[in-house]
PDB file of N, CA, C and O in Angstrom:
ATOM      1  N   UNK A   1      19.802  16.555  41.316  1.00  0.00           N
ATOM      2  CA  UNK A   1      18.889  16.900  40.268  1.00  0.00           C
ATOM      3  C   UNK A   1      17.637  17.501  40.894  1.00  0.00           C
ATOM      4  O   UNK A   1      16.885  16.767  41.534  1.00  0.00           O
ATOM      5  N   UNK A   2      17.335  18.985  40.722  1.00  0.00           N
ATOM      6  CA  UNK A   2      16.315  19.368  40.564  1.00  0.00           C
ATOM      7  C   UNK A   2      14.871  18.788  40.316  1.00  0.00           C
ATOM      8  O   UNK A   2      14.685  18.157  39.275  1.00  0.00           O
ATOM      9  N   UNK A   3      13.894  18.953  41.159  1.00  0.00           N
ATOM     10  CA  UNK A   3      12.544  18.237  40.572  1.00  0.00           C
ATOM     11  C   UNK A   3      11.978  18.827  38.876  1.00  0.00           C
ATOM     12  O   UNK A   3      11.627  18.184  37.886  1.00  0.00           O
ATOM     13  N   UNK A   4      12.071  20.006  39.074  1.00  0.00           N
ATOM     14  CA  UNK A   4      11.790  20.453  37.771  1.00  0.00           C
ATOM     15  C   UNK A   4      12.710  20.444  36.586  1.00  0.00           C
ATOM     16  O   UNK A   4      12.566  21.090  35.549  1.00  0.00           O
ATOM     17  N   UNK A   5      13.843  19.473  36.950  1.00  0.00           N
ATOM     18  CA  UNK A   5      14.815  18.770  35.842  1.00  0.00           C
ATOM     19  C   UNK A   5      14.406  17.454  35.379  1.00  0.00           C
ATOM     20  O   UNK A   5      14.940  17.258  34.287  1.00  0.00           O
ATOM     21  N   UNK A   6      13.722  16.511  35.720  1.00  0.00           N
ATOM     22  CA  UNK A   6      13.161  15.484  35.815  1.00  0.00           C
ATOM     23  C   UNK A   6      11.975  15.591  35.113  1.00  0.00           C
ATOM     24  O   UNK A   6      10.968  16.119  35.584  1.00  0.00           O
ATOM     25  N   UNK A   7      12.084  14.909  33.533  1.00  0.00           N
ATOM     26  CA  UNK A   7      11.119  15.329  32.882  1.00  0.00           C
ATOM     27  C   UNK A   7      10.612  13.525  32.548  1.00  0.00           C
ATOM     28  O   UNK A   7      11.257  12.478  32.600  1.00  0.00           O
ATOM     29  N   UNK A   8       8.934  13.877  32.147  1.00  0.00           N
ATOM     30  CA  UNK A   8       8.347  12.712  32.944  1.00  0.00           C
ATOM     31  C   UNK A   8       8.402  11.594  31.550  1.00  0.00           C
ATOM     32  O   UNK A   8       7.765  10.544  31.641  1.00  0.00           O
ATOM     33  N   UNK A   9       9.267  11.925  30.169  1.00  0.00           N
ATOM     34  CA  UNK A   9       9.806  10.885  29.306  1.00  0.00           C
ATOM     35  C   UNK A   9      10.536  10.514  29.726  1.00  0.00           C
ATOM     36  O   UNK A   9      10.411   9.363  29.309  1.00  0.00           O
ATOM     37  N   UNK A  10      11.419  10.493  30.355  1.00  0.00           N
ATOM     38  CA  UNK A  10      12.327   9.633  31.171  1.00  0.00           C
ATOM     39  C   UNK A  10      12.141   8.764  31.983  1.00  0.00           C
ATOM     40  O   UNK A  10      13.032   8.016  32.388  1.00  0.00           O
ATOM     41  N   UNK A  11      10.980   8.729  32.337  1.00  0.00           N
ATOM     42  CA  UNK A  11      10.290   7.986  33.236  1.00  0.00           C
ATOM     43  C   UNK A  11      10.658   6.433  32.763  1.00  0.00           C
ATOM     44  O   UNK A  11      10.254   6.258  31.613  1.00  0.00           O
ATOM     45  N   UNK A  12      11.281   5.306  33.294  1.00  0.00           N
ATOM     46  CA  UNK A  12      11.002   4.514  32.896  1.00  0.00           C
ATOM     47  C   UNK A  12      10.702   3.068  33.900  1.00  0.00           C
ATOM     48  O   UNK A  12      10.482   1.894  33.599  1.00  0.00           O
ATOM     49  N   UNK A  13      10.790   3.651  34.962  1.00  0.00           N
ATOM     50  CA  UNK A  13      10.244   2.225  35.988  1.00  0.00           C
ATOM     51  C   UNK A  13       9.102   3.459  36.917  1.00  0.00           C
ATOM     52  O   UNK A  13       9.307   4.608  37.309  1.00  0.00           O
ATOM     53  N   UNK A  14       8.010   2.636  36.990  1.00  0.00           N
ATOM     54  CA  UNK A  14       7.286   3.103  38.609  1.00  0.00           C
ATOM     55  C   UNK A  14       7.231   2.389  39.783  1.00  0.00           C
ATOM     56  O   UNK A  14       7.023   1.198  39.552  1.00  0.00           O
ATOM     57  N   UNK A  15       7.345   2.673  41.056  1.00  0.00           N
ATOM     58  CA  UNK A  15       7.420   2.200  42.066  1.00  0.00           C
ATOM     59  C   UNK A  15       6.152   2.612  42.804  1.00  0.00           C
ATOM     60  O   UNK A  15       6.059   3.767  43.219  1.00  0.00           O
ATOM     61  N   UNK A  16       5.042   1.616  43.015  1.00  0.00           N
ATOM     62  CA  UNK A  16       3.735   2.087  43.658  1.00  0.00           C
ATOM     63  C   UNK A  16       3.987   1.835  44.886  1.00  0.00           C
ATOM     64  O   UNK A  16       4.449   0.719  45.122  1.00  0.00           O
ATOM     65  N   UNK A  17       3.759   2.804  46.061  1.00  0.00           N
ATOM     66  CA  UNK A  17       3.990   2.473  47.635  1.00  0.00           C
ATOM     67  C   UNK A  17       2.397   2.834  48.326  1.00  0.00           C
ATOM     68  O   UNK A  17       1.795   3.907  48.362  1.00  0.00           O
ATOM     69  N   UNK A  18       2.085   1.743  48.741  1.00  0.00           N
ATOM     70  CA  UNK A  18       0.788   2.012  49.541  1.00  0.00           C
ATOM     71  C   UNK A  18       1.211   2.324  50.776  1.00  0.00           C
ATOM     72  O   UNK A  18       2.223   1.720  51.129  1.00  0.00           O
ATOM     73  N   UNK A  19       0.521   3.454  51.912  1.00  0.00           N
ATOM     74  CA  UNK A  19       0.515   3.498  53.226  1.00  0.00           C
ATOM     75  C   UNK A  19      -0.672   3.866  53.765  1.00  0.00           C
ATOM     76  O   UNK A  19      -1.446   4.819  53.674  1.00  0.00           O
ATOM     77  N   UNK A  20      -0.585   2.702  54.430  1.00  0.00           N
ATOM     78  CA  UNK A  20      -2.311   3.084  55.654  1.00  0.00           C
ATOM     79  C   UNK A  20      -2.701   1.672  54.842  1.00  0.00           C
ATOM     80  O   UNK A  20      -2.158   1.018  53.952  1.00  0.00           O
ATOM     81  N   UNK A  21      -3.825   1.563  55.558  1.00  0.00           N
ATOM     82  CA  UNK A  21      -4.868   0.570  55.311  1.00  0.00           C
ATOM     83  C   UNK A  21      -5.710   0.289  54.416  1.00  0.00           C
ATOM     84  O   UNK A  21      -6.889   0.478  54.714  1.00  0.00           O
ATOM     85  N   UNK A  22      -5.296  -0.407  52.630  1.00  0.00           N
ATOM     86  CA  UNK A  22      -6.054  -0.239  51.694  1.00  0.00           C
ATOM     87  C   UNK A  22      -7.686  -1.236  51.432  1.00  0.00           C
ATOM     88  O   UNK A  22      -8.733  -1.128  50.793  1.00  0.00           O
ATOM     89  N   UNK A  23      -6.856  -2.440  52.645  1.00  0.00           N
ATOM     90  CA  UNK A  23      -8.158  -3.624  52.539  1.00  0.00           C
ATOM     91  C   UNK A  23      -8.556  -3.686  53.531  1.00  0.00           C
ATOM     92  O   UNK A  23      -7.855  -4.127  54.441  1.00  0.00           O
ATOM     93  N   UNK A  24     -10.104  -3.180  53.786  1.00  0.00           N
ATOM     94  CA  UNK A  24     -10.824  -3.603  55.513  1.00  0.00           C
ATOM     95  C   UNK A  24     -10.375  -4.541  55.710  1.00  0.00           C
ATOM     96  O   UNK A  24      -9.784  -4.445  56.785  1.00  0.00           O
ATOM     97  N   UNK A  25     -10.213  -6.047  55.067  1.00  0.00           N
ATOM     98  CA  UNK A  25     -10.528  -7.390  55.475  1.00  0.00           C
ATOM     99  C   UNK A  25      -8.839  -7.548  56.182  1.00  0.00           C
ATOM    100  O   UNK A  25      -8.490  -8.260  57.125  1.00  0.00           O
ATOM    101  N   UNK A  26      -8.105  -6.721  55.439  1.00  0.00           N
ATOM    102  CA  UNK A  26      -6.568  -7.167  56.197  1.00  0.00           C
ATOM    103  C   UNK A  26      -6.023  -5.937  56.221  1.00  0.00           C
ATOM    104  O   UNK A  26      -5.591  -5.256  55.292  1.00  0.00           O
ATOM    105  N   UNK A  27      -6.124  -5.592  58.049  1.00  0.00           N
ATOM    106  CA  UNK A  27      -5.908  -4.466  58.384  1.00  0.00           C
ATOM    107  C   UNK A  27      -4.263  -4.465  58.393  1.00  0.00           C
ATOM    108  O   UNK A  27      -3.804  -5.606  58.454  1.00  0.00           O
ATOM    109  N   UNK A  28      -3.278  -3.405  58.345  1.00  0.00           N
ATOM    110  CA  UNK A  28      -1.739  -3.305  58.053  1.00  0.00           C
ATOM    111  C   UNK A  28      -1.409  -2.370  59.344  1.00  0.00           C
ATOM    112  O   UNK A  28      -1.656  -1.240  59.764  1.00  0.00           O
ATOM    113  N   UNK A  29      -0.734  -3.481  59.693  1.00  0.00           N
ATOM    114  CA  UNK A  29       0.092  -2.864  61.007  1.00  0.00           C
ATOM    115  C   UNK A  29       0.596  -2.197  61.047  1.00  0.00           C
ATOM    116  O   UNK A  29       0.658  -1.597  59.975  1.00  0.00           O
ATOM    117  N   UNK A  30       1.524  -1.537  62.309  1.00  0.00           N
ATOM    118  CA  UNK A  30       2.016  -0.429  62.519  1.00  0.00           C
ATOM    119  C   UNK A  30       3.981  -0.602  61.544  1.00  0.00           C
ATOM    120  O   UNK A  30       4.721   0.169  60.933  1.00  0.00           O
ATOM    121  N   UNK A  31       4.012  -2.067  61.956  1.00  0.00           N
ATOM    122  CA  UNK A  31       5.487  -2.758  61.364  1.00  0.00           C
ATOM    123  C   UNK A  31       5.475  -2.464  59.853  1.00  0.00           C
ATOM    124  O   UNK A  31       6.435  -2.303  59.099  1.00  0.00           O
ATOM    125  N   UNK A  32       3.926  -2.426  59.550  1.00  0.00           N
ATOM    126  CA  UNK A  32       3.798  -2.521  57.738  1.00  0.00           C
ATOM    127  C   UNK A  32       3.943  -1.305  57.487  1.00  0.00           C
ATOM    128  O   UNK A  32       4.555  -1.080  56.443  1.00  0.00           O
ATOM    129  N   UNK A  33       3.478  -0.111  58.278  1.00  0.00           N
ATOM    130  CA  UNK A  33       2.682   0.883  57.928  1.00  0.00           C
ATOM    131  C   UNK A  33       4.138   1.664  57.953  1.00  0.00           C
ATOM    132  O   UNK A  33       4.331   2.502  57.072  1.00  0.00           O
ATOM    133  N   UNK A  34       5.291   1.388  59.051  1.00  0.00           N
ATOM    134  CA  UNK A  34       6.757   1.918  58.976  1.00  0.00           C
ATOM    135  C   UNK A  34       7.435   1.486  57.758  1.00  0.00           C
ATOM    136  O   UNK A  34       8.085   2.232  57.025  1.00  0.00           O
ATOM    137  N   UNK A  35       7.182  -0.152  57.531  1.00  0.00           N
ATOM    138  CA  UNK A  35       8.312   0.176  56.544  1.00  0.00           C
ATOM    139  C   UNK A  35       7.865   0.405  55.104  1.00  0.00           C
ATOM    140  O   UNK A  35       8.696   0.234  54.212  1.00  0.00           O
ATOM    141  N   UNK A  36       6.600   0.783  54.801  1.00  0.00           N
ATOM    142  CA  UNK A  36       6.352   1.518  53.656  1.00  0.00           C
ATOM    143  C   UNK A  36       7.078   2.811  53.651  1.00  0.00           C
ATOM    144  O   UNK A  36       7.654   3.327  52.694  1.00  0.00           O
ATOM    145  N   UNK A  37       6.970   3.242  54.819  1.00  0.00           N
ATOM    146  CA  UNK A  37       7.084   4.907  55.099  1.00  0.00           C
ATOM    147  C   UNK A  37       8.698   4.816  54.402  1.00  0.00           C
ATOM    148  O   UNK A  37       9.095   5.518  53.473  1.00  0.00           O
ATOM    149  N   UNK A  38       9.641   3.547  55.263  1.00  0.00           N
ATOM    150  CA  UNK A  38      11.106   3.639  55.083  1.00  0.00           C
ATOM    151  C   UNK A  38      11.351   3.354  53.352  1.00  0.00           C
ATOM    152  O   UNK A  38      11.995   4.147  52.665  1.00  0.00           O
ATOM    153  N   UNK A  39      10.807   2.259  52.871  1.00  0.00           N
ATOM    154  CA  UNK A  39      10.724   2.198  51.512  1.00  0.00           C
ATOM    155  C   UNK A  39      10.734   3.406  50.877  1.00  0.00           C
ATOM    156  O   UNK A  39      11.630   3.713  50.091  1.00  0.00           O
ATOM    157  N   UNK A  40       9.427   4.419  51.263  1.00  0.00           N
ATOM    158  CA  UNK A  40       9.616   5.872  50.290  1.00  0.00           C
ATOM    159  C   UNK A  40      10.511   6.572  50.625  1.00  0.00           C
ATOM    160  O   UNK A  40      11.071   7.081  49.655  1.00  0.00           O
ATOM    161  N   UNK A  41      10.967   6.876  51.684  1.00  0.00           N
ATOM    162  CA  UNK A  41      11.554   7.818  52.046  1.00  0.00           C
ATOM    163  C   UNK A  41      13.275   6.926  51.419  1.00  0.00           C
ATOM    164  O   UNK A  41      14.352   7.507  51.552  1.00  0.00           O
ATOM    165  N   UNK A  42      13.200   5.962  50.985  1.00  0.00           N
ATOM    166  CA  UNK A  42      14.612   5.304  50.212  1.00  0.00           C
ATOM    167  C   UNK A  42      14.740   5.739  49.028  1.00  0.00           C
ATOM    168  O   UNK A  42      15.792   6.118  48.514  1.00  0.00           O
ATOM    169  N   UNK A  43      13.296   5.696  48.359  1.00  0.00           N
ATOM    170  CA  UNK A  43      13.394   5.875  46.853  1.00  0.00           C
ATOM    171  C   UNK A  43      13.132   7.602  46.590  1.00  0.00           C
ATOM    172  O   UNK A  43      12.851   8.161  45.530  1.00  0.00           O
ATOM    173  N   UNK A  44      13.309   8.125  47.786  1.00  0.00           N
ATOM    174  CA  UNK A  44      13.505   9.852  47.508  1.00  0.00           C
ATOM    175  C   UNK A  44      14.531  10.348  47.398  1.00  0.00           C
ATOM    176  O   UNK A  44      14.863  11.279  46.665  1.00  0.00           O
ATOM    177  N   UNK A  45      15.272   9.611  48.308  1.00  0.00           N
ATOM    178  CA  UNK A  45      17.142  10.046  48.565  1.00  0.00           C
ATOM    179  C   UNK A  45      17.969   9.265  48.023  1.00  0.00           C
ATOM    180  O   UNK A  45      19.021   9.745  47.602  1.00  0.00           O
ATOM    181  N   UNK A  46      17.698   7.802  47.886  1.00  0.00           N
ATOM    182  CA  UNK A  46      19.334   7.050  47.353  1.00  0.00           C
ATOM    183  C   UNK A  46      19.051   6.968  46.029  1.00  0.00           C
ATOM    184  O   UNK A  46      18.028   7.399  45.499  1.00  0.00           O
ATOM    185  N   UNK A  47      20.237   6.245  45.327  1.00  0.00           N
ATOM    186  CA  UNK A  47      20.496   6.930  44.139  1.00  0.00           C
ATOM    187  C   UNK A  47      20.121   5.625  43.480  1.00  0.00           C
ATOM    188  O   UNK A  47      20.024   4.797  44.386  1.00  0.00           O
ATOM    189  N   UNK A  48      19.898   5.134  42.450  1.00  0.00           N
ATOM    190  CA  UNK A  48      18.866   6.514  41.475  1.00  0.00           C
ATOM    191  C   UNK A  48      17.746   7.315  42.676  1.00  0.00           C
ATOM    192  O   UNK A  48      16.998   6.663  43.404  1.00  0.00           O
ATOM    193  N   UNK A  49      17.818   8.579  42.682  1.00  0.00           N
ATOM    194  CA  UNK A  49      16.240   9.305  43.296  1.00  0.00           C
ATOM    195  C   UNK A  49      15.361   9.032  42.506  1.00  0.00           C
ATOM    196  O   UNK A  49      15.681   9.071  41.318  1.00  0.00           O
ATOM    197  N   UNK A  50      14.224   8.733  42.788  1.00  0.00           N
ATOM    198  CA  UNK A  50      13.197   8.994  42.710  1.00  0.00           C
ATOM    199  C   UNK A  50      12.647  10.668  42.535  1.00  0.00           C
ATOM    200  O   UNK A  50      13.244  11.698  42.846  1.00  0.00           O
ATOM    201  N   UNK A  51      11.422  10.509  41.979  1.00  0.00           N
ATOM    202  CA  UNK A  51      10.099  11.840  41.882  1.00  0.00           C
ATOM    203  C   UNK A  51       9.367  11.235  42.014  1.00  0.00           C
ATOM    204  O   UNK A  51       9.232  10.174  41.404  1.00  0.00           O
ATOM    205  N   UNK A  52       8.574  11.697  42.904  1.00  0.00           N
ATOM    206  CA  UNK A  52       6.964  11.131  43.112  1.00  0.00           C
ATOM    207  C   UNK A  52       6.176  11.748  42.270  1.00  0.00           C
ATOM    208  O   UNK A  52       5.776  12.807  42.754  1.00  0.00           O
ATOM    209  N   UNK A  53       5.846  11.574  41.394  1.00  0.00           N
ATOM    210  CA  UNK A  53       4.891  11.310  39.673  1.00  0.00           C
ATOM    211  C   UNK A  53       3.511  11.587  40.057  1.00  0.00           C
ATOM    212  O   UNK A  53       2.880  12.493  39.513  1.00  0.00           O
ATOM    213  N   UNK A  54       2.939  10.736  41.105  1.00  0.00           N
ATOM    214  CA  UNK A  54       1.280  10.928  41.609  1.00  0.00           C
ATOM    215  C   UNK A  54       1.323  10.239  42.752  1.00  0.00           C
ATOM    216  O   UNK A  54       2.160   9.577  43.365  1.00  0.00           O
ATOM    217  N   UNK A  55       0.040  10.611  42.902  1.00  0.00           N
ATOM    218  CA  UNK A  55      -0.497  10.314  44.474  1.00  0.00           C
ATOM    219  C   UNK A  55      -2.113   9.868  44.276  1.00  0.00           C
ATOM    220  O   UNK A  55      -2.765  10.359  43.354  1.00  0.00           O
ATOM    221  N   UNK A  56      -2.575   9.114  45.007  1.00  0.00           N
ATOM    222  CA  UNK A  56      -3.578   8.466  44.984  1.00  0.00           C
ATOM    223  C   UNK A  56      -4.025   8.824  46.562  1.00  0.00           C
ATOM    224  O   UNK A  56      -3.212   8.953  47.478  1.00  0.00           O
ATOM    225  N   UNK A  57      -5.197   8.932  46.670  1.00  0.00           N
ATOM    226  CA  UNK A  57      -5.970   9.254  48.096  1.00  0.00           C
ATOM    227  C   UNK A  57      -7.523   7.886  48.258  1.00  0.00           C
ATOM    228  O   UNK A  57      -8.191   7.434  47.328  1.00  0.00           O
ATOM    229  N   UNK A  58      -7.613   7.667  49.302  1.00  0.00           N
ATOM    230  CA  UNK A  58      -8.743   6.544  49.248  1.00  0.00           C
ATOM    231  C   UNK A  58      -8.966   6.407  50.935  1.00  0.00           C
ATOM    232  O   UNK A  58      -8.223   6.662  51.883  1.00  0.00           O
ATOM    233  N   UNK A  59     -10.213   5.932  50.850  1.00  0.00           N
ATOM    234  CA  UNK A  59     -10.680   5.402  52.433  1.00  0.00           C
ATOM    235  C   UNK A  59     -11.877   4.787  52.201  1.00  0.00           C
ATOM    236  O   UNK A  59     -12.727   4.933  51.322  1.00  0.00           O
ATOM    237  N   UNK A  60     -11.761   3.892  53.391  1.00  0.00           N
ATOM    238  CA  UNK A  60     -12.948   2.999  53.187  1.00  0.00           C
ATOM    239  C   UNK A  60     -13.664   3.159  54.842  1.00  0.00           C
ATOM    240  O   UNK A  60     -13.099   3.026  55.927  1.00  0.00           O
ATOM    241  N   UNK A  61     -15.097   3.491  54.539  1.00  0.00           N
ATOM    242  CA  UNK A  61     -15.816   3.333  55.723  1.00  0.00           C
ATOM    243  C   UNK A  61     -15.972   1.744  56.088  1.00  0.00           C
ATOM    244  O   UNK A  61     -16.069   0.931  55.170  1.00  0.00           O
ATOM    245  N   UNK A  62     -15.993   1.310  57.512  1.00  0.00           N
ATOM    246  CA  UNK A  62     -15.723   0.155  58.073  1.00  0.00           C
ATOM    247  C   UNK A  62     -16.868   0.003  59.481  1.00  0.00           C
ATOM    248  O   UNK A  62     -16.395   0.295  60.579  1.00  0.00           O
ATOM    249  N   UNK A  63     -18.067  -0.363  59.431  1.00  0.00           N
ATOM    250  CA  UNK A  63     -18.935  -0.015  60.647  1.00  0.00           C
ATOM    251  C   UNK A  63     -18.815  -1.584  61.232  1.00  0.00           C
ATOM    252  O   UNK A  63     -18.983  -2.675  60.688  1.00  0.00           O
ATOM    253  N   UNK A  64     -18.366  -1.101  62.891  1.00  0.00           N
ATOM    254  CA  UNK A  64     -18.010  -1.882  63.735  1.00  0.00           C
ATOM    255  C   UNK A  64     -19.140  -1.977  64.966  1.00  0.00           C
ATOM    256  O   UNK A  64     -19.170  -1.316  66.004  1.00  0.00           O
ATOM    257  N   UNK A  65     -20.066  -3.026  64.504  1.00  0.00           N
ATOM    258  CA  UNK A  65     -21.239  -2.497  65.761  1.00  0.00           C
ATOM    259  C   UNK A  65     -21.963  -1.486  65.153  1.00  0.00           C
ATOM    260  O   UNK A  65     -22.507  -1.487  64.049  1.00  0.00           O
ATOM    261  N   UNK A  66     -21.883  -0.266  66.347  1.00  0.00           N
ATOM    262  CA  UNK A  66     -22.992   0.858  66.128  1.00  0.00           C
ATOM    263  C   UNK A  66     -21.700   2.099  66.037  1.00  0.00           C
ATOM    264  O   UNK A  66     -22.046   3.257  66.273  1.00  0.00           O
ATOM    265  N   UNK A  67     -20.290   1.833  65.708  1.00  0.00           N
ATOM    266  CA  UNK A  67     -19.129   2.538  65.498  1.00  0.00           C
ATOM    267  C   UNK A  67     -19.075   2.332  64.178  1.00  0.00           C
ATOM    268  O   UNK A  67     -19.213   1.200  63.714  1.00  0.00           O
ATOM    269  N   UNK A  68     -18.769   3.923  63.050  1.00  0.00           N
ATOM    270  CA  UNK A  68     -18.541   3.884  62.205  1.00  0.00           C
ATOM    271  C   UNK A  68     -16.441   4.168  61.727  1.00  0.00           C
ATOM    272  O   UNK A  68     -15.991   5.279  61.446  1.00  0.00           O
ATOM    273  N   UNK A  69     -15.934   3.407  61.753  1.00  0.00           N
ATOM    274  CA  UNK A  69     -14.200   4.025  61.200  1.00  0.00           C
ATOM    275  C   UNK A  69     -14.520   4.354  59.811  1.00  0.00           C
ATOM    276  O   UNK A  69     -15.448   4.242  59.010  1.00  0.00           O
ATOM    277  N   UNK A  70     -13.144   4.883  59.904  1.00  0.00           N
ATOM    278  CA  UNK A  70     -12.751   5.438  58.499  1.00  0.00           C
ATOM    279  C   UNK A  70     -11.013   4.830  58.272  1.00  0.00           C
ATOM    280  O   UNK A  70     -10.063   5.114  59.001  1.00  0.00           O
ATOM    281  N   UNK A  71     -10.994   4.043  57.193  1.00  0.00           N
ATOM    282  CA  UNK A  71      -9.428   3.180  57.195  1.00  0.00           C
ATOM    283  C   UNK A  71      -8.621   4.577  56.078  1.00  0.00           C
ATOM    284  O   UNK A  71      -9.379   4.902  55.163  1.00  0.00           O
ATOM    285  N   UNK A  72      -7.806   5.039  56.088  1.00  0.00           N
ATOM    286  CA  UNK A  72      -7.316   5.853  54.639  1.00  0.00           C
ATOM    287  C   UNK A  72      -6.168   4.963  54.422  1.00  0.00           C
ATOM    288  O   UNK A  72      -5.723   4.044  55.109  1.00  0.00           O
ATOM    289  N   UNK A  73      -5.729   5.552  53.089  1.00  0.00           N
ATOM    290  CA  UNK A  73      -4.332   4.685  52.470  1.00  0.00           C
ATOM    291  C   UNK A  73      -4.039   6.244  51.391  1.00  0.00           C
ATOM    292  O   UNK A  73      -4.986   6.810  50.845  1.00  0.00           O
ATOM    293  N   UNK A  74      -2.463   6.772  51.241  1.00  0.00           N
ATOM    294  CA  UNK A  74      -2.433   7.082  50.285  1.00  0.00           C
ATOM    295  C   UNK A  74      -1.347   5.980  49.279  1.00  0.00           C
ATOM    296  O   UNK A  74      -0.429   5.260  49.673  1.00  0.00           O
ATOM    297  N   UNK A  75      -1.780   6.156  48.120  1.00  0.00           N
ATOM    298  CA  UNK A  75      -0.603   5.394  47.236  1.00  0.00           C
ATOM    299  C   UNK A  75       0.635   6.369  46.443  1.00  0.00           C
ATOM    300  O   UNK A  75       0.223   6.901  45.412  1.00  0.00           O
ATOM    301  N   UNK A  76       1.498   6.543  46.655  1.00  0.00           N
ATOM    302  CA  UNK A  76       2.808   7.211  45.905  1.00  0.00           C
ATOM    303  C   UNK A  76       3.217   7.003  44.757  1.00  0.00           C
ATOM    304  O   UNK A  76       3.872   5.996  45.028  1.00  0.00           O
ATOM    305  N   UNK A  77       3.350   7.125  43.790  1.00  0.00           N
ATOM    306  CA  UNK A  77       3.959   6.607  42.691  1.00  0.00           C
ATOM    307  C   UNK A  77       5.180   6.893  42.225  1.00  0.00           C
ATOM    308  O   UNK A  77       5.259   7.423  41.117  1.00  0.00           O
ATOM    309  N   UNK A  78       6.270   6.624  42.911  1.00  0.00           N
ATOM    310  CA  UNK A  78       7.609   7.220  42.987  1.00  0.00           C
ATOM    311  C   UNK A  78       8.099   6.354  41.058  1.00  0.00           C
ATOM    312  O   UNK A  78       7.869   5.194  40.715  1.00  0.00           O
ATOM    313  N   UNK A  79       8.841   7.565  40.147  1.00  0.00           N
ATOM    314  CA  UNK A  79       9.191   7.598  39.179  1.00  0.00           C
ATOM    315  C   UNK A  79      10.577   7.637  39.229  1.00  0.00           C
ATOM    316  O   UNK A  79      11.117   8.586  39.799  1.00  0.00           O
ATOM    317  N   UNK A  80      11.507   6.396  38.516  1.00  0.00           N
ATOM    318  CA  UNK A  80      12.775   6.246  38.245  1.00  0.00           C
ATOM    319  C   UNK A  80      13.035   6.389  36.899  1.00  0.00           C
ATOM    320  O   UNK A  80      12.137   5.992  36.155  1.00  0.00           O
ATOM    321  N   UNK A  81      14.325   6.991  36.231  1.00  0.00           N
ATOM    322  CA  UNK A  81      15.094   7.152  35.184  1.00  0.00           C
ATOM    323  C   UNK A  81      15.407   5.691  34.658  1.00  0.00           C
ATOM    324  O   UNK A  81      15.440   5.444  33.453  1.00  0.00           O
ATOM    325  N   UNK A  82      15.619   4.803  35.570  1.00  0.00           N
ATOM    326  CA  UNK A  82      16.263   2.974  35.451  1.00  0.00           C
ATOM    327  C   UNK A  82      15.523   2.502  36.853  1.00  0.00           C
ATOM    328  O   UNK A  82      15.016   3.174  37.752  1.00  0.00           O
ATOM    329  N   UNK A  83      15.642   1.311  36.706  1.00  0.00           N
ATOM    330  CA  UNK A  83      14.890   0.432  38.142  1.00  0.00           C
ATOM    331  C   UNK A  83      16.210   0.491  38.883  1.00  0.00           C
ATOM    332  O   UNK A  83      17.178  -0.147  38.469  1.00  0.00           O
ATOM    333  N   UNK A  84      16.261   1.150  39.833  1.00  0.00           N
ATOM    334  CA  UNK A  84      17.351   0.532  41.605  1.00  0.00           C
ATOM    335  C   UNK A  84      17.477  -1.000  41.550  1.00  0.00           C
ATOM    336  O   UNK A  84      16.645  -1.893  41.712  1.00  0.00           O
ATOM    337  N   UNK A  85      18.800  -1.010  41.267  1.00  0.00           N
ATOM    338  CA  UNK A  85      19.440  -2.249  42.063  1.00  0.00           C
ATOM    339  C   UNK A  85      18.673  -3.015  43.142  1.00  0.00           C
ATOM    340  O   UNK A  85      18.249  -4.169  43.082  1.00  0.00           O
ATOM    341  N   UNK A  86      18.568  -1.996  44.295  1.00  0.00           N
ATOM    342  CA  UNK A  86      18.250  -2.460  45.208  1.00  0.00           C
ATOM    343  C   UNK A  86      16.788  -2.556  45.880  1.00  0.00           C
ATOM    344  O   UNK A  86      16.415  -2.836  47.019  1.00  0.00           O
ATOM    345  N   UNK A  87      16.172  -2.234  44.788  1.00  0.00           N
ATOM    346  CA  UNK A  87      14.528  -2.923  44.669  1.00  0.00           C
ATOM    347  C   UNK A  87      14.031  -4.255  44.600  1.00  0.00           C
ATOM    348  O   UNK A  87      14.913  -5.005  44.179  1.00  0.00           O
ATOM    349  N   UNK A  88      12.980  -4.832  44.844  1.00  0.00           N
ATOM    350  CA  UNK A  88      13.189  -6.464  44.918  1.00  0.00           C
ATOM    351  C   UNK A  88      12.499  -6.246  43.263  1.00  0.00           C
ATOM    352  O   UNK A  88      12.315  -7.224  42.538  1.00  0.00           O
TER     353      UNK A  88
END
């Protein structure tokens, strides 16, 4: 199925996937930060596919000392026809 076959009344489960670091206070590892990645990249290809619907962008400044970071996270909003089986 085509993305531009996938019309967004059909929509009937969302799947929100955070990646990167959304809370200073609890930074997300590299273990976390993969298997988000593997999670989306599941709900793009197996079946039911997924469409990613929206995207969310965010960062939080974090000053460490006299060092300023920058944490980002984007959030995905992968859109199903029915909820996957194999979702928890």
């Amino acid at each position: 199925m085509a993305e531009t076959d996938f019309p967004l009344s059909g929509v009937r489960f969302v799947k929100r996937i955070v990646i990167g670091n959304q809370d200073p206070s609890r930074m997300a590892s590299d273990g976390e930060i993969e298997k988000a990645m593997e999670l989306l990249n599941r709900c793009l290809t197996e079946m039911p596919r997924g469409v990613i619907i929206g995207v969310e962008k965010g960062f939080s400044l974090l000053n460490i000392g006299e060092h300023q970071v920058v944490l980002q996270h984007t959030v995905y909003q992968v859109g199903f026809q029915r909820k996957p089986l194999w979702l928890e």
